[in-house]
NUROSE-431072 format. One record per atom (N, C-alpha, C): residue number from 1; residue in three letters; atom name; x, y, z. Coordinates in steps of 0.001 Angstrom, whole numbers, plus 500000, padded with zeros to 6 digits. Each point is the difference from the previous one (the first is absolute). Example, Ala and Ser with C-alpha at 12.3 -4.5 7.8 and 13.67 -1.06 7.14 Angstrom:
2
+-----+-----+----+--------+--------+--------+
:   k :   r :  a :      u :      v :      w :
+-----+-----+----+--------+--------+--------+
:   1 : ALA :  N : 513190 : 494310 : 507800 :
:   1 : ALA : CA : 499110 : 501190 : 500000 :
:   1 : ALA :  C : 500900 : 501200 : 500000 :
:   2 : SER :  N : 499650 : 501050 : 499280 :
:   2 : SER : CA : 500820 : 501190 : 500060 :
:   2 : SER :  C : 499230 : 501090 : 500730 :
+-----+-----+----+--------+--------+--------+
This chain:
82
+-----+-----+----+--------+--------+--------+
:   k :   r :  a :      u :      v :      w :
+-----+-----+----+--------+--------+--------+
:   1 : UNK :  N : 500858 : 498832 : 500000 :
:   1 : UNK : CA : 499142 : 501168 : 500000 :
:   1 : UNK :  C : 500906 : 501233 : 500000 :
:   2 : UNK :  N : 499608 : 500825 : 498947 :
:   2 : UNK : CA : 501152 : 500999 : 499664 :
:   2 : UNK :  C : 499122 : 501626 : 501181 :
:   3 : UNK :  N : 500814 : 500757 : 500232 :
:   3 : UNK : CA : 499317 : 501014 : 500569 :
:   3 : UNK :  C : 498844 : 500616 : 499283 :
:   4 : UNK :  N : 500062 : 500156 : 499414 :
:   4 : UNK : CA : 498556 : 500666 : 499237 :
:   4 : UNK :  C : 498736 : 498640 : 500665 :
:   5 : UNK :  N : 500046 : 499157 : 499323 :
:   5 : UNK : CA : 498963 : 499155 : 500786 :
:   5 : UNK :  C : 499865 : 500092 : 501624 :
:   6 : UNK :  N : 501305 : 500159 : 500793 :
:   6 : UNK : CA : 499600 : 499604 : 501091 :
:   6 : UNK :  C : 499532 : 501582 : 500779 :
:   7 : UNK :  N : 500076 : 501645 : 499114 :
:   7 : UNK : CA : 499283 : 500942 : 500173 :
:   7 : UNK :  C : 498588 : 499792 : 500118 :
:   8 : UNK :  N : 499456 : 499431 : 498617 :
:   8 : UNK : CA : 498725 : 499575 : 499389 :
:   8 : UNK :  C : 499349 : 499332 : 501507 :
:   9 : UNK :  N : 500558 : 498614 : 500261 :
:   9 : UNK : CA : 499554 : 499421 : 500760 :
:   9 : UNK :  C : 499652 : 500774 : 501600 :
:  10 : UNK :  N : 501155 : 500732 : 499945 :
:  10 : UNK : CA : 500049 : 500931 : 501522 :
:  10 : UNK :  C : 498380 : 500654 : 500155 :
:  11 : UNK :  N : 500286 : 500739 : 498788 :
:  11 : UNK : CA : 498685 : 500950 : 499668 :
:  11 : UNK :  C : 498849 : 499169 : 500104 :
:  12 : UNK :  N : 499757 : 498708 : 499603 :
:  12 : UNK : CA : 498646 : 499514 : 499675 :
:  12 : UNK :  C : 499501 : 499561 : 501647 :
:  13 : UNK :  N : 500948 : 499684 : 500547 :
:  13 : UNK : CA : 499614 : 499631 : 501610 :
:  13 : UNK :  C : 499872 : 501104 : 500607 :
:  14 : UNK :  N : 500905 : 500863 : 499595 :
:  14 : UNK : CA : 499914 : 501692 : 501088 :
:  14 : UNK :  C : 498468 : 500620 : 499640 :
:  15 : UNK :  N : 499453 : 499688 : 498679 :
:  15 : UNK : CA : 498544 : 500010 : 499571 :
:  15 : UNK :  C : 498857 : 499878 : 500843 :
:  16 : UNK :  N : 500043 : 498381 : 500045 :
:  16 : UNK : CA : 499065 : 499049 : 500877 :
:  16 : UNK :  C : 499705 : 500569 : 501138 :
:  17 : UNK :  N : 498715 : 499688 : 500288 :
:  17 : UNK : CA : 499401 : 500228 : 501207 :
:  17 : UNK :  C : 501306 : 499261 : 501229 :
:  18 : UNK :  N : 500383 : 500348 : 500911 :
:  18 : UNK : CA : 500655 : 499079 : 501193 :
:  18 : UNK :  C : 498617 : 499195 : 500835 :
:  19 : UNK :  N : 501021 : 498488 : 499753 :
:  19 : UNK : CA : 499016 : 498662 : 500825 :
:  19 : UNK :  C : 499756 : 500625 : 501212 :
:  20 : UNK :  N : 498802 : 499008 : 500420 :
:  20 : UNK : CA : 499156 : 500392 : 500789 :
:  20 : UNK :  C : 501042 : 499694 : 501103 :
:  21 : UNK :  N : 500236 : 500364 : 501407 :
:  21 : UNK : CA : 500140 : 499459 : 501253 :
:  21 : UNK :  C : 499465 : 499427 : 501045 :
:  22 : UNK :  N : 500205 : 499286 : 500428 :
:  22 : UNK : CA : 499242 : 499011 : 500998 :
:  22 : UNK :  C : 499615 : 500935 : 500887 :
:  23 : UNK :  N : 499264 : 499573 : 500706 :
:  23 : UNK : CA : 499374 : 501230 : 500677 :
:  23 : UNK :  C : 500482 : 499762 : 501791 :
:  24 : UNK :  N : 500484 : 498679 : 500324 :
:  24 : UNK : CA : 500388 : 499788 : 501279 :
:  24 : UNK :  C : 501381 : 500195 : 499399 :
:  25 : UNK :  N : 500907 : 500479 : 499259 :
:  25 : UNK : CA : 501279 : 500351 : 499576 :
:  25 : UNK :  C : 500470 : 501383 : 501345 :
:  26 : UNK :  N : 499267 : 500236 : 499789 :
:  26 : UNK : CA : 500586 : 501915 : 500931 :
:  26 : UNK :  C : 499932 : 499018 : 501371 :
:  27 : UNK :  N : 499127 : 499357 : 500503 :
:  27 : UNK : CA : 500135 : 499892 : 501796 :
:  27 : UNK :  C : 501196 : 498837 : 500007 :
:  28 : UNK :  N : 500231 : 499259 : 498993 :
:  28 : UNK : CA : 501073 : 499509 : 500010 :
:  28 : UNK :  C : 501733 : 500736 : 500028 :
:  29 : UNK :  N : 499950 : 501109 : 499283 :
:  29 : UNK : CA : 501105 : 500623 : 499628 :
:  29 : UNK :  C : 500287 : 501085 : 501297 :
:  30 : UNK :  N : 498763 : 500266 : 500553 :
:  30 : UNK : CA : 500120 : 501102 : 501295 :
:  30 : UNK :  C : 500473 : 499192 : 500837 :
:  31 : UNK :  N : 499256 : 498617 : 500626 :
:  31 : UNK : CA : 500854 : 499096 : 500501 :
:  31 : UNK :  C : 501656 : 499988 : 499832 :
:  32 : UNK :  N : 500023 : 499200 : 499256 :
:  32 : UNK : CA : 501579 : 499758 : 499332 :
:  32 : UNK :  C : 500559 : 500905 : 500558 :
:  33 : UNK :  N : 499734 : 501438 : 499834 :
:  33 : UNK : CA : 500510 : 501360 : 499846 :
:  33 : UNK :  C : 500195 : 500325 : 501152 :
:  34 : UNK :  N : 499476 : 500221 : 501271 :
:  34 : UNK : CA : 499704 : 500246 : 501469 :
:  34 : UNK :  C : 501454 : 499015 : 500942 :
:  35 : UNK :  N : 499327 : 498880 : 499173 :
:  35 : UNK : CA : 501566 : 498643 : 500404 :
:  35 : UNK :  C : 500953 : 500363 : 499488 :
:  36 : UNK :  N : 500478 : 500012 : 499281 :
:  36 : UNK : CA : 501254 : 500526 : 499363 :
:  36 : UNK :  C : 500586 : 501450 : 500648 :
:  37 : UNK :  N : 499268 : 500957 : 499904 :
:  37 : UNK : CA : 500212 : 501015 : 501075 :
:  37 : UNK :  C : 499956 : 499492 : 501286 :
:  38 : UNK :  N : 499265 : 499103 : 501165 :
:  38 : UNK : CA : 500708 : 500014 : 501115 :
:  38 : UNK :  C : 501298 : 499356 : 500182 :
:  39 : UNK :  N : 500118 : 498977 : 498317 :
:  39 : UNK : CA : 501289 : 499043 : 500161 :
:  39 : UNK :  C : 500971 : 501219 : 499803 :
:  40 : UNK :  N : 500255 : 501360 : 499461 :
:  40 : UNK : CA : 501086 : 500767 : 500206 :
:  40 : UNK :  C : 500217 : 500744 : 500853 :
:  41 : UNK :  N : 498520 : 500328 : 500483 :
:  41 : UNK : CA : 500604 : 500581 : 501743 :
:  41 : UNK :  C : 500592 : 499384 : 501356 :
:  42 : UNK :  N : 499095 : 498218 : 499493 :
:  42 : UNK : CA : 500908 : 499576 : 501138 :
:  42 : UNK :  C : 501420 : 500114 : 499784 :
:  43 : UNK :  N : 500598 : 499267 : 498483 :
:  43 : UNK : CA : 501341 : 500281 : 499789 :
:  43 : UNK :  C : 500942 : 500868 : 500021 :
:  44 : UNK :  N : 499355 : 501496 : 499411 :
:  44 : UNK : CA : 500649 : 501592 : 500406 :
:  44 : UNK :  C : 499969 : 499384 : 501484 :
:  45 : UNK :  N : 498963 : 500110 : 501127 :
:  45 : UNK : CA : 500439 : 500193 : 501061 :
:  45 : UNK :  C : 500813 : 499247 : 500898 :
:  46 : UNK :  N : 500385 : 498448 : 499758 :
:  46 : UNK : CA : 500940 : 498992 : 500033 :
:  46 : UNK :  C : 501500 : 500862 : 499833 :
:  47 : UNK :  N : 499912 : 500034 : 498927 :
:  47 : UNK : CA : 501265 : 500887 : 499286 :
:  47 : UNK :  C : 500512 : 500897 : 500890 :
:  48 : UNK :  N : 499078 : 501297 : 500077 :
:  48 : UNK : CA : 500471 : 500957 : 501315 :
:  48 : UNK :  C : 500774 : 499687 : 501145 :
:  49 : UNK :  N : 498689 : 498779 : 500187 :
:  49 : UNK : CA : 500558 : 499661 : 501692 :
:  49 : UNK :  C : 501348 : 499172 : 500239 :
:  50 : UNK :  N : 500323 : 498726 : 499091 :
:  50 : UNK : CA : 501148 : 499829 : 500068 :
:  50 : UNK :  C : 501170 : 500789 : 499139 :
:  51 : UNK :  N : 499791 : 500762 : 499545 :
:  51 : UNK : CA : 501110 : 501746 : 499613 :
:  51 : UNK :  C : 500275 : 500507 : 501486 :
:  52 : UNK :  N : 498418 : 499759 : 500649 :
:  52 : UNK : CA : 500402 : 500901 : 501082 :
:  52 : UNK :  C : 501070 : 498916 : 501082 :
:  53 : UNK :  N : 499669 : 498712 : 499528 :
:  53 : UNK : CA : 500339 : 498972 : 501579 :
:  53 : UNK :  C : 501851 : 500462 : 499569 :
:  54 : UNK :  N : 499883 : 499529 : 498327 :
:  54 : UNK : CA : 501807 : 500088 : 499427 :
:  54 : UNK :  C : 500713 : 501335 : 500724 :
:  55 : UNK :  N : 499249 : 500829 : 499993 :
:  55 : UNK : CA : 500554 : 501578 : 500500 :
:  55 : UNK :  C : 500020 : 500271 : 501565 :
:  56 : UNK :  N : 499547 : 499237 : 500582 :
:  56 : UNK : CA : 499811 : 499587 : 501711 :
:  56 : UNK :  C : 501330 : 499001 : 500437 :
:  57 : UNK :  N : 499691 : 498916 : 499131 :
:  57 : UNK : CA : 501302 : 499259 : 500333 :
:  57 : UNK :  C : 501437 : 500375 : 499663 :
:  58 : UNK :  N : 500154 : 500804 : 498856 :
:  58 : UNK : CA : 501339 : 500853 : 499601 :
:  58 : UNK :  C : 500170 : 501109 : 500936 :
:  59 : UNK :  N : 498717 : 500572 : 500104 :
:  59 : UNK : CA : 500542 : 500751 : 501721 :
:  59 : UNK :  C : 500419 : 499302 : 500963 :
:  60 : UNK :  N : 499419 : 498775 : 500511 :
:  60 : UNK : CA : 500463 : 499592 : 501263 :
:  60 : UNK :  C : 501538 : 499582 : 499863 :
:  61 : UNK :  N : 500075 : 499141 : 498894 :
:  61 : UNK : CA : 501524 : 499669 : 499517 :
:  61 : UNK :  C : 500727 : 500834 : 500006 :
:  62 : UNK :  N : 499815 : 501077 : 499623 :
:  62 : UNK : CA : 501232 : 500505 : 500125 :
:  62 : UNK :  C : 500206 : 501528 : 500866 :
:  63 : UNK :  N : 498924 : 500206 : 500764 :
:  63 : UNK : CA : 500437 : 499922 : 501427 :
:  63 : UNK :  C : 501026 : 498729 : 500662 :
:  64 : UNK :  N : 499671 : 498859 : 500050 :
:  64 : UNK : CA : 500275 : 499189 : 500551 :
:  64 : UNK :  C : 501417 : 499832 : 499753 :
:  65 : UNK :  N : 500105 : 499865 : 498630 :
:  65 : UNK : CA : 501298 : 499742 : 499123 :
:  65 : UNK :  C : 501394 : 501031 : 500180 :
:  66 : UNK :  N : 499024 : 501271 : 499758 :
:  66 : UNK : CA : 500941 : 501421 : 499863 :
:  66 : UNK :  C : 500797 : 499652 : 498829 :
:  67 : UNK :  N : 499805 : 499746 : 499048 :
:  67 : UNK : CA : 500873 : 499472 : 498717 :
:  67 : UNK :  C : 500580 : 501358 : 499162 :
:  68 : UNK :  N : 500188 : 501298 : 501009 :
:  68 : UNK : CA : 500698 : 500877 : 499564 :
:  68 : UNK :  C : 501090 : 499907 : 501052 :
:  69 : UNK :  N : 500219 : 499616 : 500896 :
:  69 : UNK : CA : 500954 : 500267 : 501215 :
:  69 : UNK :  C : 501808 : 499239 : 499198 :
:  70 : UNK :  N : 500315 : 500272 : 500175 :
:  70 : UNK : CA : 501432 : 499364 : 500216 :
:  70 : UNK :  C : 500101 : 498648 : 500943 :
:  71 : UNK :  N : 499608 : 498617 : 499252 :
:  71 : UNK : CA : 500589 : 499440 : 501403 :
:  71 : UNK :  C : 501578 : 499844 : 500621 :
:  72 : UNK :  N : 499566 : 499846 : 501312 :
:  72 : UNK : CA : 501510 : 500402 : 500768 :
:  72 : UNK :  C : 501161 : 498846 : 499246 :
:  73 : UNK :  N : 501374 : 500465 : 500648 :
:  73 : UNK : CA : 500957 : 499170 : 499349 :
:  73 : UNK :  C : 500014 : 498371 : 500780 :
:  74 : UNK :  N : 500400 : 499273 : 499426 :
:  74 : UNK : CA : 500327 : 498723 : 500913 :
:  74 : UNK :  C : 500812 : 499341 : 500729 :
:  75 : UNK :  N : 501004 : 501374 : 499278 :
:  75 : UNK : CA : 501077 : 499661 : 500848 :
:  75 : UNK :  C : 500556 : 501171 : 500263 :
:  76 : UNK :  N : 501004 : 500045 : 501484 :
:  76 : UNK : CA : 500575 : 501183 : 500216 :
:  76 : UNK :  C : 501642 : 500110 : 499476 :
:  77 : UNK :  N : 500337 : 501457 : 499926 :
:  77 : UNK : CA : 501468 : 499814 : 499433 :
:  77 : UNK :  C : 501021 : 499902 : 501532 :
:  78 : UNK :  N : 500616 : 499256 : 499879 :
:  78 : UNK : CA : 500967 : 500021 : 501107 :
:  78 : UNK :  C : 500939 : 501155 : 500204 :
:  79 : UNK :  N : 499863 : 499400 : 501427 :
:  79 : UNK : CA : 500159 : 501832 : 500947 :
:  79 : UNK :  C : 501860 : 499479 : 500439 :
:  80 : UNK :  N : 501076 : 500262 : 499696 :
:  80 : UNK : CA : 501027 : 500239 : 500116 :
:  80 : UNK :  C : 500589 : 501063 : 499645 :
:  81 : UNK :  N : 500982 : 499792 : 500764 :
:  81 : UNK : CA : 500586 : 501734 : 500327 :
:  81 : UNK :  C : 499481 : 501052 : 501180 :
:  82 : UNK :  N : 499604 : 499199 : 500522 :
:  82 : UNK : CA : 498800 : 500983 : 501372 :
:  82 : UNK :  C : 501860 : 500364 : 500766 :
+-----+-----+----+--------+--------+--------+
Protein backbone atom coordinates (compact mmCIF):
# COMPACT_ATOMS: atom_id res chain seq x y z
CA UNK A 1 0.00 0.00 0.00
CA UNK A 2 1.67 3.06 -1.39
CA UNK A 3 0.92 6.45 0.59
CA UNK A 4 -1.62 7.89 -1.47
CA UNK A 5 -3.87 4.84 -0.70
CA UNK A 6 -3.10 4.70 2.81
CA UNK A 7 -4.21 8.87 2.88
CA UNK A 8 -7.44 7.67 1.00
CA UNK A 9 -7.98 5.03 3.53
CA UNK A 10 -7.13 7.47 6.59
CA UNK A 11 -9.78 9.81 5.21
CA UNK A 12 -12.52 7.20 4.59
CA UNK A 13 -12.46 6.08 8.39
CA UNK A 14 -11.77 9.74 9.68
CA UNK A 15 -15.31 10.06 7.57
CA UNK A 16 -17.34 7.37 9.34
CA UNK A 17 -19.52 7.85 11.97
CA UNK A 18 -17.17 6.54 15.30
CA UNK A 19 -18.52 2.88 16.72
CA UNK A 20 -20.81 2.91 19.14
CA UNK A 21 -19.39 2.43 22.90
CA UNK A 22 -20.48 0.15 25.37
CA UNK A 23 -22.22 1.89 27.64
CA UNK A 24 -20.87 0.12 31.03
CA UNK A 25 -17.30 1.14 29.27
CA UNK A 26 -16.98 4.67 31.33
CA UNK A 27 -17.79 2.94 35.00
CA UNK A 28 -15.29 0.55 34.01
CA UNK A 29 -12.50 3.01 32.95
CA UNK A 30 -13.33 5.47 36.10
CA UNK A 31 -12.75 2.37 38.06
CA UNK A 32 -9.49 1.32 36.48
CA UNK A 33 -8.68 5.02 36.72
CA UNK A 34 -9.31 5.81 40.61
CA UNK A 35 -6.96 2.35 41.13
CA UNK A 36 -4.28 3.25 39.26
CA UNK A 37 -4.21 6.68 40.89
CA UNK A 38 -4.28 5.28 44.46
CA UNK A 39 -1.58 2.66 43.12
CA UNK A 40 0.74 6.01 42.59
CA UNK A 41 0.08 7.66 45.66
CA UNK A 42 0.67 4.84 47.65
CA UNK A 43 4.03 4.50 45.71
CA UNK A 44 4.98 8.45 45.54
CA UNK A 45 4.35 8.14 49.22
CA UNK A 46 6.49 4.83 49.91
CA UNK A 47 9.16 6.61 47.95
CA UNK A 48 9.22 9.76 50.23
CA UNK A 49 9.24 7.89 53.26
CA UNK A 50 12.06 5.62 52.66
CA UNK A 51 14.13 8.91 50.95
CA UNK A 52 13.23 10.08 54.17
CA UNK A 53 14.31 6.68 56.36
CA UNK A 54 17.85 6.76 53.68
CA UNK A 55 18.36 10.50 54.90
CA UNK A 56 17.74 9.60 58.76
CA UNK A 57 20.06 6.77 58.66
CA UNK A 58 23.00 8.81 56.78
CA UNK A 59 22.42 11.24 59.54
CA UNK A 60 22.72 8.91 62.28
CA UNK A 61 25.86 7.30 60.55
CA UNK A 62 27.64 9.71 60.30
CA UNK A 63 27.20 11.37 63.36
CA UNK A 64 28.18 8.15 64.62
CA UNK A 65 30.99 7.59 62.13
CA UNK A 66 32.35 11.31 61.93
CA UNK A 67 33.83 10.18 58.52
CA UNK A 68 35.30 13.71 58.26
CA UNK A 69 37.56 13.50 61.42
CA UNK A 70 41.11 12.38 61.01
CA UNK A 71 41.41 9.08 62.61
CA UNK A 72 44.07 9.17 65.31
CA UNK A 73 47.56 7.66 64.55
CA UNK A 74 48.30 4.02 65.67
CA UNK A 75 51.19 4.40 66.53
CA UNK A 76 53.33 6.80 68.49
CA UNK A 77 56.77 8.18 67.33
CA UNK A 78 59.38 7.36 69.84
CA UNK A 79 60.34 9.74 72.42
CA UNK A 80 64.30 9.72 72.67
CA UNK A 81 66.46 12.31 73.41
CA UNK A 82 64.34 13.55 76.48
Amino acid sequence: MNRPEREAAVRRMLEQAPPPVPPDLYADVVRRGGRLLRRWTVARRLMWLLLFAAAVAFIVWASMARPWVEPPSETTPPLTGW
